[in-house]
KOLLO-89091 format. One record per atom (N, C-alpha, C, O): residue in three letters; x negated, y, z negated; residue number from 1; chain. Coordinates in steps of 0.1 Angstrom, whole numbers. Layout:
// KOLLO-89091
<rest=Ala; x=X; y=Y; z=Z; nr=NUM; kette=A>
...
//
This chain:
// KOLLO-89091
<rest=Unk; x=-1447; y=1524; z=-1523; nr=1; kette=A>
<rest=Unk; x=-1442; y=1538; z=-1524; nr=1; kette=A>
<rest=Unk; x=-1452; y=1546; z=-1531; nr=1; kette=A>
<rest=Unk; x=-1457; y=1543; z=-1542; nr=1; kette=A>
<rest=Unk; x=-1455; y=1557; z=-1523; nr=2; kette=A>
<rest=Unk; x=-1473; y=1568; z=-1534; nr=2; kette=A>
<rest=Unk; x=-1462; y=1572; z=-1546; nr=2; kette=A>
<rest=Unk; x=-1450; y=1572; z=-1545; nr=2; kette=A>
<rest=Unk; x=-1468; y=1576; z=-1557; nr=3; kette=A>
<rest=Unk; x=-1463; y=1585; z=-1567; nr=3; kette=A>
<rest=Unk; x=-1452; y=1592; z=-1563; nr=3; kette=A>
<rest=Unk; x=-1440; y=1590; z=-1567; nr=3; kette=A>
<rest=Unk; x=-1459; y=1605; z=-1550; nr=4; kette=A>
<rest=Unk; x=-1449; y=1618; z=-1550; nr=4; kette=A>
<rest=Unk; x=-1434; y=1608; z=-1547; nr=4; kette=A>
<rest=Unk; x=-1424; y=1609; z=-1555; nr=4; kette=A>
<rest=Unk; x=-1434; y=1601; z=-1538; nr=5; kette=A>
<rest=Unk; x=-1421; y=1599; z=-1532; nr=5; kette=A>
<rest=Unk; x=-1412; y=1590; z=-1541; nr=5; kette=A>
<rest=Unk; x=-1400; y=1590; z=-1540; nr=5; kette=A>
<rest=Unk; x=-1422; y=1582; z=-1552; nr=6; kette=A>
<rest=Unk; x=-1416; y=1580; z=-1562; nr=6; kette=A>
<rest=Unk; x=-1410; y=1587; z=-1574; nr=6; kette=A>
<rest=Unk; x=-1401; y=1580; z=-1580; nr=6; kette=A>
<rest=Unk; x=-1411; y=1601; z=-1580; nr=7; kette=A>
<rest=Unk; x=-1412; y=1611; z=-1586; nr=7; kette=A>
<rest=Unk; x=-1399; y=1618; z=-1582; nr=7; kette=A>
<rest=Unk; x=-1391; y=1624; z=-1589; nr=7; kette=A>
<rest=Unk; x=-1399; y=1617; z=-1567; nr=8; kette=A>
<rest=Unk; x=-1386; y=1630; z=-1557; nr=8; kette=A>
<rest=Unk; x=-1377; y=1616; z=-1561; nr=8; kette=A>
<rest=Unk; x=-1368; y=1617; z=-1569; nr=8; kette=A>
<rest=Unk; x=-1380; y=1606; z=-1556; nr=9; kette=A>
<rest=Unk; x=-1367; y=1597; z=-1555; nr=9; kette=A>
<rest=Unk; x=-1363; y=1596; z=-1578; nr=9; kette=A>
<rest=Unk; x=-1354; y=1600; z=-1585; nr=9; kette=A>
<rest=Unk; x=-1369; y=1592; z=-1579; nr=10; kette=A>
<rest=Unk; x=-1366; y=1593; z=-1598; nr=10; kette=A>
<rest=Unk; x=-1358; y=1607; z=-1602; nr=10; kette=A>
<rest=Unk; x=-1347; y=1609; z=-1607; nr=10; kette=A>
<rest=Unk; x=-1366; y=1615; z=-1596; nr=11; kette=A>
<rest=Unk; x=-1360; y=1633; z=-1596; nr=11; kette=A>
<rest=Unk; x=-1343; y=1632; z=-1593; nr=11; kette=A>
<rest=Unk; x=-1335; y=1635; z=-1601; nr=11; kette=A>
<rest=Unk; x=-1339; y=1626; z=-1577; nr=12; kette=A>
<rest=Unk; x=-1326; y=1623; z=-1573; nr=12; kette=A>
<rest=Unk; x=-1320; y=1621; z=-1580; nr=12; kette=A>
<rest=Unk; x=-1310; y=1628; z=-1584; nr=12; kette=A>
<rest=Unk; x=-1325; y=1604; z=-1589; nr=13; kette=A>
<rest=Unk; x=-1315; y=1598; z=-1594; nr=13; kette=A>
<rest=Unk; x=-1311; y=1600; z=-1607; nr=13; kette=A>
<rest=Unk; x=-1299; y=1599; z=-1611; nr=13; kette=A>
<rest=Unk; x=-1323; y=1604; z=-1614; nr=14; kette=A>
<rest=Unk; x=-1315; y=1617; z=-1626; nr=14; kette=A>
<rest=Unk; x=-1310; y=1625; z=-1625; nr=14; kette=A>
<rest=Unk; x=-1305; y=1629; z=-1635; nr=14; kette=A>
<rest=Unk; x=-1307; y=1632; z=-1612; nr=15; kette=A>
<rest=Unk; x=-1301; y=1643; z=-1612; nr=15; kette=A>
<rest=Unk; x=-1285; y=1640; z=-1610; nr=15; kette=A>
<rest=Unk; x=-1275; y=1647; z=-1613; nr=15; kette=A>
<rest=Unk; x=-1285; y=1623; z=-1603; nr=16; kette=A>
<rest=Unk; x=-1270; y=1621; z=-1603; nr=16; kette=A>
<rest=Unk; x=-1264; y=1618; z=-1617; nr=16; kette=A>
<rest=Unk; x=-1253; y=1621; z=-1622; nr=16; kette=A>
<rest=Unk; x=-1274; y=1611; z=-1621; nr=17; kette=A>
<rest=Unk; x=-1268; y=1609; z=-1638; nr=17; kette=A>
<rest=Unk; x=-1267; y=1619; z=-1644; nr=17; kette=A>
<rest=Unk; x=-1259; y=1618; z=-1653; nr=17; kette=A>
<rest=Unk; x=-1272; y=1631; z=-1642; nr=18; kette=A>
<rest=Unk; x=-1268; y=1638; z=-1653; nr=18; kette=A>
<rest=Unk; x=-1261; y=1653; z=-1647; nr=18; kette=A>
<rest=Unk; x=-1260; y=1665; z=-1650; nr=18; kette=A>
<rest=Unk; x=-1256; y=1645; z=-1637; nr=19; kette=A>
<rest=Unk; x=-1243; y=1653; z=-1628; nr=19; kette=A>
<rest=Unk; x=-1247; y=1668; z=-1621; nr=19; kette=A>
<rest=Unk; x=-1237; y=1675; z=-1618; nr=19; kette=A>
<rest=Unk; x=-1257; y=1672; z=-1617; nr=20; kette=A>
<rest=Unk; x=-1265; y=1686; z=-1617; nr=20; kette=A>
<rest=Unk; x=-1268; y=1678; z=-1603; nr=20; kette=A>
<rest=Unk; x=-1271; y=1667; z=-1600; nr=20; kette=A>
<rest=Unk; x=-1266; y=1690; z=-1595; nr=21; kette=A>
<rest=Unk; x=-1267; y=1694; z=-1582; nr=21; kette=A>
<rest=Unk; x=-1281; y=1698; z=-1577; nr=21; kette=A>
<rest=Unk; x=-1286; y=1710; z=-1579; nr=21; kette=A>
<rest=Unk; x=-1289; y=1686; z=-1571; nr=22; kette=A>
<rest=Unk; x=-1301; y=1695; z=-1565; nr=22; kette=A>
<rest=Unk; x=-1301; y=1701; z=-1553; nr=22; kette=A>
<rest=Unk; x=-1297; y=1697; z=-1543; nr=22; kette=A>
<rest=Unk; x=-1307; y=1710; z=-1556; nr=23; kette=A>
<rest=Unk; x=-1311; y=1718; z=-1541; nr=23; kette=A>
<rest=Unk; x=-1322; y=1713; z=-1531; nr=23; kette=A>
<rest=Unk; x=-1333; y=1710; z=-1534; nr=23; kette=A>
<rest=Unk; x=-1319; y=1713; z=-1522; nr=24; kette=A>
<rest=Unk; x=-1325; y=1704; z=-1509; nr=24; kette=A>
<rest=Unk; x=-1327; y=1712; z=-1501; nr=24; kette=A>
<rest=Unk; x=-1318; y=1720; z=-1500; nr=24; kette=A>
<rest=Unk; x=-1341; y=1713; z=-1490; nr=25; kette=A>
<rest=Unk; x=-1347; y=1698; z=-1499; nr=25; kette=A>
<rest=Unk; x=-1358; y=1704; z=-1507; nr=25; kette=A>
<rest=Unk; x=-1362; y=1716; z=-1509; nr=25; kette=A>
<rest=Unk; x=-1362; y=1691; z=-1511; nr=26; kette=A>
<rest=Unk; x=-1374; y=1689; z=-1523; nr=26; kette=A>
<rest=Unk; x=-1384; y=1694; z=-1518; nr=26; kette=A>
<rest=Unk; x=-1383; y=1689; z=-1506; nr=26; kette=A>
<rest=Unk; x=-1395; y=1701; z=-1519; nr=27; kette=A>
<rest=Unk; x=-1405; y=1702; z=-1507; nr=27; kette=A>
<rest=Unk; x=-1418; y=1710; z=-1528; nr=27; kette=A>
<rest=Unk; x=-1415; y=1714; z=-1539; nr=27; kette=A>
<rest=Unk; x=-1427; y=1707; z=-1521; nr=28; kette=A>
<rest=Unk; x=-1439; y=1711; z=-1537; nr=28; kette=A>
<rest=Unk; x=-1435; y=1725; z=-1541; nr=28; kette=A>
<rest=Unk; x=-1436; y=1729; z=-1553; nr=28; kette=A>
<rest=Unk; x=-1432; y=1731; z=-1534; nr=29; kette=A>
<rest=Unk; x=-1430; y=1748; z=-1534; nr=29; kette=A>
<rest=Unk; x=-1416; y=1749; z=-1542; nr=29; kette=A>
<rest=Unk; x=-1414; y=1761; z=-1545; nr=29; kette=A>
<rest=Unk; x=-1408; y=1740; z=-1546; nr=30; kette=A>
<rest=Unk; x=-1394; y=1742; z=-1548; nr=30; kette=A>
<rest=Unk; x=-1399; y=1746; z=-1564; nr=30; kette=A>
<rest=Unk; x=-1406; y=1737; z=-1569; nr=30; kette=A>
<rest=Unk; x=-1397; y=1757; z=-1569; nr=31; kette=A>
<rest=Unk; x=-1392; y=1757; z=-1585; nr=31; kette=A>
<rest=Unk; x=-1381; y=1752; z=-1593; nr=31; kette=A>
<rest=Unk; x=-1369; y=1754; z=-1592; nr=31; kette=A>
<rest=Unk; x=-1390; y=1744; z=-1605; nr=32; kette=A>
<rest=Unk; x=-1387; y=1734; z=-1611; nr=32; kette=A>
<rest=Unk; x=-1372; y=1743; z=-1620; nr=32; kette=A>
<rest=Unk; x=-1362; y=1736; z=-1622; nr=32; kette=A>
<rest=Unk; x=-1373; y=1754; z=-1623; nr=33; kette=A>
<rest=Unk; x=-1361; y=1759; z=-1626; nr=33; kette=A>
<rest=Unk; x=-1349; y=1765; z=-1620; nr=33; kette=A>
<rest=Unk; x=-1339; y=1768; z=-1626; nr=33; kette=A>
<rest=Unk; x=-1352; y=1767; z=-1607; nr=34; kette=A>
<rest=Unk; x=-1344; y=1766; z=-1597; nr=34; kette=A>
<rest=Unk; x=-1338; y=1752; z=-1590; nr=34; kette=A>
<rest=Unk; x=-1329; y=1753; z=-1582; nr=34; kette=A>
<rest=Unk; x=-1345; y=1738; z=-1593; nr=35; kette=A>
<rest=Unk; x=-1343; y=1728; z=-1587; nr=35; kette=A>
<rest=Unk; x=-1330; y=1723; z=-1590; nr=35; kette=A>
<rest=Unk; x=-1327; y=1713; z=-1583; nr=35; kette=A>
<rest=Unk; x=-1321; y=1727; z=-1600; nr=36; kette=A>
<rest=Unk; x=-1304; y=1724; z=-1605; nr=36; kette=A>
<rest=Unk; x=-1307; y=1711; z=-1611; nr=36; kette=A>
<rest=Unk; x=-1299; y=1702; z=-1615; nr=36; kette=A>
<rest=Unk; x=-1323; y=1710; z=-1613; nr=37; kette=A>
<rest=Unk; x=-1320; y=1695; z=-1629; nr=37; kette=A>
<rest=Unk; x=-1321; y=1708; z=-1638; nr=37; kette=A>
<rest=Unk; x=-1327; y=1718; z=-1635; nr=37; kette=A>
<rest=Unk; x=-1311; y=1705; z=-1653; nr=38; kette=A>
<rest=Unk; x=-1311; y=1711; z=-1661; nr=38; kette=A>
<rest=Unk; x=-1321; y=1707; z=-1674; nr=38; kette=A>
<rest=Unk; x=-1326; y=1696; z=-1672; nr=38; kette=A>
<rest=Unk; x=-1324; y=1713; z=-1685; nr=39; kette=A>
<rest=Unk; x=-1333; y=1705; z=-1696; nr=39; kette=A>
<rest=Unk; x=-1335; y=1691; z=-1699; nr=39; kette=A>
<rest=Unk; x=-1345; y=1684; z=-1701; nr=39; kette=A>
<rest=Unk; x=-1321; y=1690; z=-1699; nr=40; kette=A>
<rest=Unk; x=-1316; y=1674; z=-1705; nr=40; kette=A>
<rest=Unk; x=-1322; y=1667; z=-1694; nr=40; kette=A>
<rest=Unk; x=-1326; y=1655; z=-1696; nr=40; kette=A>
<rest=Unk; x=-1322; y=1673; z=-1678; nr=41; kette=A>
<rest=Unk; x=-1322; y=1661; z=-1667; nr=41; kette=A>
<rest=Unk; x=-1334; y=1660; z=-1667; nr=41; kette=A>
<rest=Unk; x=-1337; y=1650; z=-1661; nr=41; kette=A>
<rest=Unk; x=-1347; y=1668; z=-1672; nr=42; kette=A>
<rest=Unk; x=-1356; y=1673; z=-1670; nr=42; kette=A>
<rest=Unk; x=-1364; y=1661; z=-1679; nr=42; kette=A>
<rest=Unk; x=-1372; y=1652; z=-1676; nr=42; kette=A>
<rest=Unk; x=-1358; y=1664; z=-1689; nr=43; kette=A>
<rest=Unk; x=-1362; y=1650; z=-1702; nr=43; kette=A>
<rest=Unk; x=-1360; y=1640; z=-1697; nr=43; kette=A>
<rest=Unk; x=-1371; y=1635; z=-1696; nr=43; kette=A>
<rest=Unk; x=-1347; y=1630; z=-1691; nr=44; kette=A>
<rest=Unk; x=-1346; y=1622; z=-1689; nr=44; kette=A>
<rest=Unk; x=-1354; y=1620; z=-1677; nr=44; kette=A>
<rest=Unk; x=-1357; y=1608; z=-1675; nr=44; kette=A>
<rest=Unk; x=-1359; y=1628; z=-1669; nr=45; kette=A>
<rest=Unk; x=-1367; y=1621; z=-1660; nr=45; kette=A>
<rest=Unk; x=-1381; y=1622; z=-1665; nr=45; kette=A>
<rest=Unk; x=-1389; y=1614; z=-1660; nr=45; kette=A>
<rest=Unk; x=-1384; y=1629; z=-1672; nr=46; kette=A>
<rest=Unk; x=-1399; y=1623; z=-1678; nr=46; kette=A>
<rest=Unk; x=-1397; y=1612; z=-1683; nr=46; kette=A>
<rest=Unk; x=-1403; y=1603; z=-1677; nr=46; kette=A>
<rest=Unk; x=-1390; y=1608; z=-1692; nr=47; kette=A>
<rest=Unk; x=-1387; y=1597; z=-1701; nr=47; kette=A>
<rest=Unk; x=-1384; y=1587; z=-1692; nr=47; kette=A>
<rest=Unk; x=-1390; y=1576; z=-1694; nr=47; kette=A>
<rest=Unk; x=-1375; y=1587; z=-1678; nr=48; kette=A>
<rest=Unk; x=-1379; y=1578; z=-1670; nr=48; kette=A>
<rest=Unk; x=-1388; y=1578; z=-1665; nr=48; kette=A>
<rest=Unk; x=-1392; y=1566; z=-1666; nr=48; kette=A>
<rest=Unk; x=-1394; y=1584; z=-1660; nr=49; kette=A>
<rest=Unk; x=-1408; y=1581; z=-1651; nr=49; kette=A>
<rest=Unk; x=-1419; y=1572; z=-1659; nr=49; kette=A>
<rest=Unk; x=-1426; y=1563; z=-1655; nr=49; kette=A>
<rest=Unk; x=-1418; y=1580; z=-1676; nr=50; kette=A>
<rest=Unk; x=-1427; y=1572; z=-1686; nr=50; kette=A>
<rest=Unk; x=-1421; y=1555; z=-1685; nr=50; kette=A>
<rest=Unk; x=-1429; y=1545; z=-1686; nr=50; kette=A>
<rest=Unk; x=-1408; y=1554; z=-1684; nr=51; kette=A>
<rest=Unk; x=-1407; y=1535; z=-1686; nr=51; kette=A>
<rest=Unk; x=-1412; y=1530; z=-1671; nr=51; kette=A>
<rest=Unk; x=-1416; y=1519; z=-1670; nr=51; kette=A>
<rest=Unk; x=-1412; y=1537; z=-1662; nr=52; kette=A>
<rest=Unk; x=-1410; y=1533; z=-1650; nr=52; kette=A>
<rest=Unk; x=-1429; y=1533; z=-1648; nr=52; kette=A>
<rest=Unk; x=-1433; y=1522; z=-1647; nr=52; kette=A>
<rest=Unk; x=-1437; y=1543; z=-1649; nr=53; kette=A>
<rest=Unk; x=-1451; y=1545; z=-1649; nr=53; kette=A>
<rest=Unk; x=-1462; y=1537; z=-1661; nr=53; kette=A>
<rest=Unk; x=-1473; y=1532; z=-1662; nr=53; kette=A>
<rest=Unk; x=-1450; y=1539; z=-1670; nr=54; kette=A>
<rest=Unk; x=-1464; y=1535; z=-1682; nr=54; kette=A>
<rest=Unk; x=-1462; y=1547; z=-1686; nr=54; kette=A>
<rest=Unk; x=-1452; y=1546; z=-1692; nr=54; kette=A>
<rest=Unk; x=-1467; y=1558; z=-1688; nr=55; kette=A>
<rest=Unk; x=-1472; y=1571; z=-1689; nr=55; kette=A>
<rest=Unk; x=-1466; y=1578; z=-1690; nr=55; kette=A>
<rest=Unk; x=-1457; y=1578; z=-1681; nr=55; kette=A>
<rest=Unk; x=-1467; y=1592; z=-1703; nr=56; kette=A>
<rest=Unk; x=-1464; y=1603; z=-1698; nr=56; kette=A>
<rest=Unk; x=-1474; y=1610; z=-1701; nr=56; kette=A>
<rest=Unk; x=-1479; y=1611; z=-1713; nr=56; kette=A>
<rest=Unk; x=-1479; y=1620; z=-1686; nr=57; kette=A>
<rest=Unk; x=-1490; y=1630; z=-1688; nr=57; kette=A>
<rest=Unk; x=-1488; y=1641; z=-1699; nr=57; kette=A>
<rest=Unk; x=-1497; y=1645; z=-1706; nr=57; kette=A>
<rest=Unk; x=-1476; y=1645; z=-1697; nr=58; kette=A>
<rest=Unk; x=-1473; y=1656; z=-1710; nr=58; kette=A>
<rest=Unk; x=-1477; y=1654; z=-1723; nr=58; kette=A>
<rest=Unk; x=-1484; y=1663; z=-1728; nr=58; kette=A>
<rest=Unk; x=-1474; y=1643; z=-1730; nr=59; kette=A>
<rest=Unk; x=-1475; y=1642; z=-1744; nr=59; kette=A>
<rest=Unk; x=-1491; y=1639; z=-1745; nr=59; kette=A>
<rest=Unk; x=-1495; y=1639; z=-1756; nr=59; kette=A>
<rest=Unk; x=-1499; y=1636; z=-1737; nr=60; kette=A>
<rest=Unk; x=-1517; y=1631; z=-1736; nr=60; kette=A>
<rest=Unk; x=-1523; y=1644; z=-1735; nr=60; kette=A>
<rest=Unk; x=-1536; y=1644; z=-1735; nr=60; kette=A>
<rest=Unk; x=-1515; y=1657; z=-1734; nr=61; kette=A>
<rest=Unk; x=-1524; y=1667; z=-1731; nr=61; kette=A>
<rest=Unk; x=-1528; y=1673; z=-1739; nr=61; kette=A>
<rest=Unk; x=-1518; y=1677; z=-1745; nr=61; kette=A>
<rest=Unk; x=-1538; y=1678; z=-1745; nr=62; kette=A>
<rest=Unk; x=-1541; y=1684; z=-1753; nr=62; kette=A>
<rest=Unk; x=-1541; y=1698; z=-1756; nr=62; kette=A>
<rest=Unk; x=-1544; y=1702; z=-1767; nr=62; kette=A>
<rest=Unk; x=-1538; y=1706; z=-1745; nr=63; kette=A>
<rest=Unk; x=-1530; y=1722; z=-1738; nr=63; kette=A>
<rest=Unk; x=-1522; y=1715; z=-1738; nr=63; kette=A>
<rest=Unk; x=-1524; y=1703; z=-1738; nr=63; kette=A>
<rest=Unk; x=-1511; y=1720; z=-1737; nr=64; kette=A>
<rest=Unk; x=-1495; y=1722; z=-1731; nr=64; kette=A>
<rest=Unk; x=-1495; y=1728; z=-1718; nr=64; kette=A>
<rest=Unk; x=-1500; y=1739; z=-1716; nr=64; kette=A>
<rest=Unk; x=-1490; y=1719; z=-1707; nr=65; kette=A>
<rest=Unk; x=-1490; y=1723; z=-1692; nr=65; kette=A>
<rest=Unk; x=-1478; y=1728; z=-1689; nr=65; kette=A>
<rest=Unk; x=-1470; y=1718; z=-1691; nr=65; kette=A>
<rest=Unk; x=-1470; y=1739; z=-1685; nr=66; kette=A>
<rest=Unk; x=-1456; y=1736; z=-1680; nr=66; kette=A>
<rest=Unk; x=-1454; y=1739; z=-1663; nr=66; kette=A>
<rest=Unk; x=-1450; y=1749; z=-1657; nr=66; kette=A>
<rest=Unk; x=-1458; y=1731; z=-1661; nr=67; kette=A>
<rest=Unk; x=-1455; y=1731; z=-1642; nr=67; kette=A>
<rest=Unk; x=-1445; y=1740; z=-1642; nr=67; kette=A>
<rest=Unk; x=-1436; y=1740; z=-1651; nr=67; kette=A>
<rest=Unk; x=-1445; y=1752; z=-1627; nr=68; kette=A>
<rest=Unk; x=-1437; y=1753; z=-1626; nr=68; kette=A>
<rest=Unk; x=-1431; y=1754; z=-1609; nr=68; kette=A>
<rest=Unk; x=-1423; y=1762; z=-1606; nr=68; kette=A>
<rest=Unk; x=-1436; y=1746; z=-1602; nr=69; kette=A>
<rest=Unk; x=-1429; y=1743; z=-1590; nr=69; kette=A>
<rest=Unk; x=-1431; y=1725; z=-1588; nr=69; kette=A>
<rest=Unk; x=-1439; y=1719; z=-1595; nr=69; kette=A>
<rest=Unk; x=-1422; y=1717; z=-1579; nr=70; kette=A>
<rest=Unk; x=-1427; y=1706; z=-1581; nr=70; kette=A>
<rest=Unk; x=-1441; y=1698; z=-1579; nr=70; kette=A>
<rest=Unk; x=-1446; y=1689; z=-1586; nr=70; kette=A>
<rest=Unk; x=-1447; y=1704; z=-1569; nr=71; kette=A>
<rest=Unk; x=-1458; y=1705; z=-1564; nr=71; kette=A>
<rest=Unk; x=-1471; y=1701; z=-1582; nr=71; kette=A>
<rest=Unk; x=-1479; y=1693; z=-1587; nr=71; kette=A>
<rest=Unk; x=-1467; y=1710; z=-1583; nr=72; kette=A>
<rest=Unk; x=-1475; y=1712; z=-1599; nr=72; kette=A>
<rest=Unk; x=-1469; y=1702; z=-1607; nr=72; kette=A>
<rest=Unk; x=-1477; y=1699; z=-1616; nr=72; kette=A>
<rest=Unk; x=-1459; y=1696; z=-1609; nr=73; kette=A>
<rest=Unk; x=-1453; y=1686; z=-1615; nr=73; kette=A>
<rest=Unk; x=-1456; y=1674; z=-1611; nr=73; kette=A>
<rest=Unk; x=-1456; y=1665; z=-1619; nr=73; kette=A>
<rest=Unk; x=-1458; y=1671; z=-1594; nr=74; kette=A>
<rest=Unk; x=-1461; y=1657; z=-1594; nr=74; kette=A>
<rest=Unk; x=-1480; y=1659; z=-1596; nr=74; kette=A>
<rest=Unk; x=-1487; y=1649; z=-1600; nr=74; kette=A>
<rest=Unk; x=-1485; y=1669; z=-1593; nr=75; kette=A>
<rest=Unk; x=-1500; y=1670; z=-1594; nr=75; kette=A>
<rest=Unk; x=-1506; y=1665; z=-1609; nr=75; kette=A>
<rest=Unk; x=-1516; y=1658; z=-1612; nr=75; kette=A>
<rest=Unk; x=-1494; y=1671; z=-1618; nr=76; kette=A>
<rest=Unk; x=-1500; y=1662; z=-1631; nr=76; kette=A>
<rest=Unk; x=-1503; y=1649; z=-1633; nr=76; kette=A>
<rest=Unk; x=-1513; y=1644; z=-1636; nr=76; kette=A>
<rest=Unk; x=-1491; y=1644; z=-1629; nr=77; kette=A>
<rest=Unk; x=-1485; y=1628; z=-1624; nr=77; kette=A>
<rest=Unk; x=-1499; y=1622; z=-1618; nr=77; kette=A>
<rest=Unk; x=-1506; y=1616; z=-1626; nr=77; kette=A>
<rest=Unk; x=-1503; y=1624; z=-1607; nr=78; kette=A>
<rest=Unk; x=-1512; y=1624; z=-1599; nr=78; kette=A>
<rest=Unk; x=-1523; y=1620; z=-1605; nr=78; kette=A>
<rest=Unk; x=-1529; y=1609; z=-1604; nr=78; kette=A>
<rest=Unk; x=-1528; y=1635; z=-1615; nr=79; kette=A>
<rest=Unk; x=-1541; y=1637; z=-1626; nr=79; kette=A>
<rest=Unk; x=-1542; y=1626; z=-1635; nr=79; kette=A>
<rest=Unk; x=-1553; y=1620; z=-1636; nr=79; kette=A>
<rest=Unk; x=-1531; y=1621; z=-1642; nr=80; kette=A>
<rest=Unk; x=-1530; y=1614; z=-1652; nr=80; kette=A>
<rest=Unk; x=-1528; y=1601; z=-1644; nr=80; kette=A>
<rest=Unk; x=-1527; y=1593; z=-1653; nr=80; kette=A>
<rest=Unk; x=-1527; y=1594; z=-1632; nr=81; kette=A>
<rest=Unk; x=-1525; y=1585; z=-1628; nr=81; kette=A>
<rest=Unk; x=-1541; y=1578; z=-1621; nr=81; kette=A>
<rest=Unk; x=-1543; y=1567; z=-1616; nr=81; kette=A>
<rest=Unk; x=-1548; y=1587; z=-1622; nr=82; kette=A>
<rest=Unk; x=-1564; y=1589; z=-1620; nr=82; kette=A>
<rest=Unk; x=-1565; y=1588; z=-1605; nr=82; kette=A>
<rest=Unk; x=-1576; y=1589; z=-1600; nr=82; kette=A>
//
């Protein structure tokens, strides 16, 4: 499975845990604050992706990035995955 498709599917299933309705579909263009994960789901899925990857590009950065469509969120992923 590449990254992105791993990232949308991680995205899903936090979003079921933490009960928030995504808007579908997922496509790079979707904004990350329009996408119905809320803060908390937003955390939990960095925090997953970090057990699940190894990594989190956020906390390595030395700017502060804040993506703001998905597209731009799995591109970090991506950056930081070399």
């Amino acid at each position: 499975m590449d990254l992105k498709t791993h990232i949308q599917k991680t995205l899903r299933e936090v979003a079921e845990l933490a009960n928030c309705q995504i808007s579908e579909p997922l496509t790079d263009d979707t904004v990350l604050l329009e996408s119905g994960l809320d803060s908390l789901g937003f955390a939990m899925l960095v925090a997953q992706l970090e057990e699940e990857l190894g990594m989190d590009p956020f906390s390595e950065m030395q700017i502060a990035v804040y993506p703001r469509t998905l597209g731009e969120f799995i591109h970090i992923y991506q950056q930081a995955a070399g």
